[in-house]
N, C-alpha and C positions, 0 to 999 in steps of 0.2 A: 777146601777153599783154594783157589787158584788166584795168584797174582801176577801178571806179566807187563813187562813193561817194555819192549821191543827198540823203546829212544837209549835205553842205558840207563833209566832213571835207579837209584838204591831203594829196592821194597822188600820190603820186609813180610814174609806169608807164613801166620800161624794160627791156625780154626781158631774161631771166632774171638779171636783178640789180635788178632792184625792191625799194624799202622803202616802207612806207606812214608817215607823219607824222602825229600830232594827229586822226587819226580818230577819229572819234566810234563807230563800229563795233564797235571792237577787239573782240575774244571775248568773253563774257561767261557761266559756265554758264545763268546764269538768264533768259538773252534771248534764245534760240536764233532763234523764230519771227522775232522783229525783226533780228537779226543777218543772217538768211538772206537777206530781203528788200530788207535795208539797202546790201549793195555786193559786187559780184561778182568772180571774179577765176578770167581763164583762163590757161591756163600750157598750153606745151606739153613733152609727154613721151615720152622713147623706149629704144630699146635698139642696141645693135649685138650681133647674133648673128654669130661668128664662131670661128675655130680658133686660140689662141693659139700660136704655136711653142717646142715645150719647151723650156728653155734655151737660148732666143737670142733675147736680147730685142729687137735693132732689127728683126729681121725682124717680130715682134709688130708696132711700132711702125711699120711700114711699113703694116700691112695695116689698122691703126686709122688711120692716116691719108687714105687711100684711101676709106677708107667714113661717116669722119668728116665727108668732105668733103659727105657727099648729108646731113647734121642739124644744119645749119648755123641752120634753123630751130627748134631743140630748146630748151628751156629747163633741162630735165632730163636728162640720158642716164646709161643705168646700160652697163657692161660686163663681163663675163663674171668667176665665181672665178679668183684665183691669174692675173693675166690678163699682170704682169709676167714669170712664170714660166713657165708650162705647170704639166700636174696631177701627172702619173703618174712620180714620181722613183722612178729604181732604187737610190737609198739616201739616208740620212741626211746624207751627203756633198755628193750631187746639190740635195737640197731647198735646203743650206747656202749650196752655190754660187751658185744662182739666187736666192737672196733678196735683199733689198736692205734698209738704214735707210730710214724716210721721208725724215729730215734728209738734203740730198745725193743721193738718188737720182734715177738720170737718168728712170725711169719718172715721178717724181711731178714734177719740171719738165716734161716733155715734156706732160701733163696739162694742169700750166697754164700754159702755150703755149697750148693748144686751146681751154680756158676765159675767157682773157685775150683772144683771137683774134676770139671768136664773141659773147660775154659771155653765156657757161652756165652749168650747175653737171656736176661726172661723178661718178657714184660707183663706185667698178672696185674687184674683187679682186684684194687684194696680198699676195706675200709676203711678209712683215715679219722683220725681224732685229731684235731689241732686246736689245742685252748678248748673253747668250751662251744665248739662247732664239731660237725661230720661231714667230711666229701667221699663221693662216689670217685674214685680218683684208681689210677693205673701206674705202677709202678716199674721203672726200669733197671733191673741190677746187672751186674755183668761181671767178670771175673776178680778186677780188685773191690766189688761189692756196689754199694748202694749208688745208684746214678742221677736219679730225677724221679720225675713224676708229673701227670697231666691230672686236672679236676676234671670231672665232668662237665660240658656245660650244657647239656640239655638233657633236663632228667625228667621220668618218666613214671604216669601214673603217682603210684605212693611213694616214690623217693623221692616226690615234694615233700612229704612227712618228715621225712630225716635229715634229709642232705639239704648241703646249700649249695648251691648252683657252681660252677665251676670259676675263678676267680683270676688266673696264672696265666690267662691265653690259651696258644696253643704254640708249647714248647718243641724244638727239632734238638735232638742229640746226635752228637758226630762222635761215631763208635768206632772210626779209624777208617774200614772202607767202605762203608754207605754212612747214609743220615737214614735216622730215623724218626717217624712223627707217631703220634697215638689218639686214638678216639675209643670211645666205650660206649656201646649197646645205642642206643637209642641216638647218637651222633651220625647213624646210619645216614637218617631221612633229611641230615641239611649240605647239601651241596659245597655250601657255601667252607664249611672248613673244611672239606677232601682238598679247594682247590686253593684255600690261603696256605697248605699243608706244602701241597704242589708247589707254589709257587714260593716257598720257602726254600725247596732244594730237596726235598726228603727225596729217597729212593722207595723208602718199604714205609707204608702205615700199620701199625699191630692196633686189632681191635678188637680186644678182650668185650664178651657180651654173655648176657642174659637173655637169649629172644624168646618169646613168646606168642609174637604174630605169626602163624604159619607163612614161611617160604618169601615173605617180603624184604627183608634184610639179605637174604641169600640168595635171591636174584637181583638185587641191586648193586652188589659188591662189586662186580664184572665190570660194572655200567660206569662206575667212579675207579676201576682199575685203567678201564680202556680212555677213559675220558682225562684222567688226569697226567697217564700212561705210568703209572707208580704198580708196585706189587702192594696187595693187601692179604696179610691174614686175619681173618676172622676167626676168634677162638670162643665156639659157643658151650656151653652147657648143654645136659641132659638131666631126666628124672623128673619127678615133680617135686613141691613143697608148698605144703597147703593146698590153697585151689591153684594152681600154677600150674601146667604140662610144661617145660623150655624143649627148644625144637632142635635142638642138634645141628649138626648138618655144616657143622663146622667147614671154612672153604679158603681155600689157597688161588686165590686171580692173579695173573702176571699183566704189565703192560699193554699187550693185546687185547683184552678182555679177556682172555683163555682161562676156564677153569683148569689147576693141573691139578688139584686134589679138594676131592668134598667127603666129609665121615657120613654116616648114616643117620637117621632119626634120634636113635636110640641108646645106641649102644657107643661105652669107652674105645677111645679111638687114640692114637697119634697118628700125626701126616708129616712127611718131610718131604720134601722137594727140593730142587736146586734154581736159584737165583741170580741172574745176569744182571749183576748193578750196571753193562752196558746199554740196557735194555731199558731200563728206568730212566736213564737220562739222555733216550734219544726221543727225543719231542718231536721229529718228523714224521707226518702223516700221509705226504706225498713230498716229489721233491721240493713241491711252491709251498709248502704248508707245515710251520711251527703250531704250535698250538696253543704257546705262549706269545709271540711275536705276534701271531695275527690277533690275537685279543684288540677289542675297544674297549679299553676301561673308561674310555670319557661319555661313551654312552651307557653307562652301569649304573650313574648315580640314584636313579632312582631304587637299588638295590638297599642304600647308605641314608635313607631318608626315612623318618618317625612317623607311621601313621598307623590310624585305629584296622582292624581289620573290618572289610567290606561285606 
C-alpha cells in the first residue's frame, strides 16, 4: 500500500491498517480535480473462492486457513455467504444449529487471528443469531478485531425460511484510507443499494455470495462497478450441496468496468489485485459529466412510492 501526499500533509502508511493524519487532501465534494492529483493511495484486494463445509465449522476453518496462507499480502479479502455455516439447510433446525452470536463466536475470533496476524481487513458471510432470530448478514473484522456488519436485505429462494430480512440499512465503515460498503448474494439484482452505497462515499463494495444462477451476477458486477464507479469484489462459492451446483467465478471490477481478476467455475482460487482509492473517487465521465451532480433526484420519486406490482 502506497500513501503520498505531495501538499506536506502527515500520513501515516501501513498494509492494511493505515490512517492518514492532518492531510491537507482529505475529500472534499468541491475539489475533486485537486484531490485526485493531490496524494494517492494503493491498497491491495482480494477474495478467497472456496466450498465452505455445511455445518462443520473447523473443517471450514481448516480450508480458510490453508488458503489464507497464499493473501498474506491482501489488505482487503472478502469471503464467501454464510461462510461460518454452509448454505443449503434441510430446516429451520439446521440453519439454527449452525449459526452463531458475533459476541463469542469461535468463527469471528478465529477471523481476527487472521487479521491480527497479517494486519488486514475480512469481510465474510455470517450466520448470525441475535435473540431469538437468524440474519443472512456479512461481517467486517480487521486488525484490532471485530468492526460491524451488514444484514441481508434481499433474501433469496429458501432463506425466507430462516432469515429475517435485513434490518441495519446499509452500513459504510471508514477503515482509515478507503470506506467501505457490503452487500450479499442476491443484493446483486437491486440497483438501487449499489448506488445509496455510492452515494454514501464508499470506495470498495465487498460482496460475499452464494450464486447459483449461471453467469448473471458475474456479468452484472462490471455494470454496477462502471456505473457507480466504485471497485467491487465479488467472493463466490464453489461445489455443490444438496441439489445446489454454486458458480464460482468469483470477480474483482475496478471503476471502469474492467474485469482485473475473475477465478474459474470450479475450482479453489485466491485473487489479489491492486486498487487506486484515487480511482473510485473520480466521478468524472467526461470533462462536463459528474455522475453524481448530473443526477435528477427530483425526478426519481416515482422510484420512493408504494404500489402493488403490475
Amino acid at each position: 500500500m502506497r500513501l503520498e501526499c505531495p501538499k506536506g500533509g502527515q500520513n501515516e502508511g501501513v498494509s492494511g491498517g493505515s490512517k492518514q493524519k492532518s492531510c491537507p487532501c482529505t475529500y472534499k465534494p468541491c475539489d475533486r480535480k485537486e484531490r485526485v492529483k493531490a496524494w494517492e493511495v494503493y491498497m491491495k484486494i482480494g477474495f478467497i473462492q472456496f466450498a465452505p463445509v455445511l455445518g462443520n465449522l473447523q473443517s471450514t476453518i481448516r480450508k480458510i486457513d490453508r488458503l489464507s496462507s497464499l493473501c498474506t499480502t491482501a489488505d482487503i479479502l472478502v469471503l464467501p455467504e454464510l461462510c461460518n455455516s454452509g448454505y443449503n439447510f434441510n430446516s429451520y433446525e439446521h440453519a439454527w444449529e449452525t449459526s452463531e452470536e458475533i459476541e463469542g463466536s469461535t468463527f469471528v475470533r478465529y477471523l481476527e487471528s487472521i487479521c491480527a496476524r497479517h494486519n488486514l481487513y475480512i469481510v465474510s458471510g455470517f450466520n448470525e443469531r441475535d435473540s431469538n432470530s437468524l440474519y443472512n448478514s456479512a461481517i467486517l473484522v480487521g486488525p484490532k478485531g471485530y468492526i460491524g456488519k451488514y444484514r441481508k436485505l434481499h433474501l433469496f429462494m429458501k432463506e425466507k425460511d430462516y432469515f429475517k430480512a435485513g434490518n441495519i440499512g446499509l452500513p459504510i465503515f471508514d477503515i482509515g484510507l478507503c470506506k467501505l460498503g457490503v452487500l450479499v448474494c442476491f443484493d446483486w439484482l437491486f440497483p438501487e443499494v449499489w448506488r445509496i452505497l455510492a452515494l454514501k462515499g464508499v470506495d470498495i463494495i465487498c460482496h460475499p455470495s452464494n450464486l447459483i444462477i449461471p453467469g448473471l451476477a458475474q456479468r452484472t458486477i462490471p455494470v454496477h462497478a462502471l456505473t457507480n464507479r466504485v471497485y467491487i469484489v465479488t467472493a463466490n462459492r464453489i461445489g455443490t450441496e444438496g441439489d445446489l451446483l454454486f458458480t464460482g467465478l468469483s470477480t474483482i471490477a475496478n471503476p471502469k468496468g474492467d474485469i482485473l481478476v475473475q477465478a474459474s467455475q470450479s475450482k479453489e482460487e485466491v485473487g489479489i489485485t491492486d486498487m487506486d482509492v484515487g480511482l473510485s473517487r473520480d466521478k468524472m465521465i467526461t470533462p462536463r459529466n459528474d455522475i453524481f451532480s448530473d443526477r435528477r433526484p427530483e425526478e426519481y420519486s416515482f422510484l420512493s412510492e408504494s404500489r402493488e406490482p403490475t
